[in-house]
N, C-alpha and C positions, 0 to 999 in steps of 0.2 A: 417564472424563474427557471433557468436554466441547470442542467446539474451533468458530471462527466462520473464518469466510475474509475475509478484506482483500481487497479490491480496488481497488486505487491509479492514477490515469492520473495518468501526472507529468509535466510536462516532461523531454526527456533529460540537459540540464544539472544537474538537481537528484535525477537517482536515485542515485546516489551520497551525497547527502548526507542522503536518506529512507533508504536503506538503513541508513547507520549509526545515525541516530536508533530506528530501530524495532529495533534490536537492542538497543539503551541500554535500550527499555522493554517488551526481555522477547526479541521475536521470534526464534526460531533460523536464519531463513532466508528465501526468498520464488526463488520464479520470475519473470523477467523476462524480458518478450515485447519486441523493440526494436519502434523505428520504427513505432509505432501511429499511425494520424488517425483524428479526430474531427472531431465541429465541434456548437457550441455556441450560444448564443441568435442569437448574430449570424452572422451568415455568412461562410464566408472571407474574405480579401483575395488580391486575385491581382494577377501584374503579368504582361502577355503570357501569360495562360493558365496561370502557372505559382504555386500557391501560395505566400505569406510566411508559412504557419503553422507554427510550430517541430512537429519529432517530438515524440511524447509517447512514454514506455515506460509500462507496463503492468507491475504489479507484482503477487503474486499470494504473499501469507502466508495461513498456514494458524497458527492461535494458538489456544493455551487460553484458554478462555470469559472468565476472572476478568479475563486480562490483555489481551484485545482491546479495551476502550475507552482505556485506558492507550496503548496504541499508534494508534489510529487517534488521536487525537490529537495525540500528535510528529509523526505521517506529515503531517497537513493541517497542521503549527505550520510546521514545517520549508518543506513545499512551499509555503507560501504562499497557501493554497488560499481561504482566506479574505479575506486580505488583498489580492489582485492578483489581480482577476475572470481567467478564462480559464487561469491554472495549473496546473489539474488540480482529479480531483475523488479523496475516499476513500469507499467504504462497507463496511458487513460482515454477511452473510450468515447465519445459521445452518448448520452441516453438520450434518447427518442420522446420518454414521458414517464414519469416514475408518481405513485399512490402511494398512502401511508404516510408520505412527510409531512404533510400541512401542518403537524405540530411544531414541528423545526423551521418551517418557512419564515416569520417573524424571527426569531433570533437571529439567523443567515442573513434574511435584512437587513439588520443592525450591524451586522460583520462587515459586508460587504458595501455597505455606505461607509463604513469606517476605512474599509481599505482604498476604495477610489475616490 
């Protein structure tokens, strides 16, 4: 089995709601790193030295190959990522070889015969 990594910077107010979407389409899980910054084309805005930029979290799925485009697409539908410059961004990675899963590999089979 084949598997890609997500990588989500979201707003904090909308991880909750990219969480539930990417389990809608498929994902069994994700680690999230809070209170991440960045900073993007334009440059912060500060008032008295102190940032206006919302936290972002940091989202971090590990997906079977078939169903990673499927989800990074709810992830940026949801997040807005498209539509509302500066909300975050999604990419996904190839992994090389990932340990630990083989309790999830049977369920993921079941998914992913269901989807093709």
């Amino acid at each position: 089995m084949r598997f890609k990594l997500l990588i989500a910077f979201v707003e904090d107010s909308k991880t909750d709601a990219v969480m539930k979407a990417a389990r809608l389409a498929g994902a069994t899980g994700a680690t999230i790193i809070n209170n991440a910054r960045g900073e993007g084309v334009k440059t912060k805005r500060t008032f008295l030295g102190l940032s206006l930029e919302t936290q972002r979290d940091v989202l971090l799925f590990l997906v079977e190959q078939n169903l990673s485009r499927k989800i990074l697409e709810e992830v940026a539908m949801v997040g807005e990522f498209d539509s509302s410059p500066g909300t975050g961004i999604v990419f996904q990675l190839d992994v090389e070889d990932a340990l630990g899963v083989s309790h999830q590999i049977k369920e993921l089979a079941e998914k992913v015969e269901g989807e093709i």
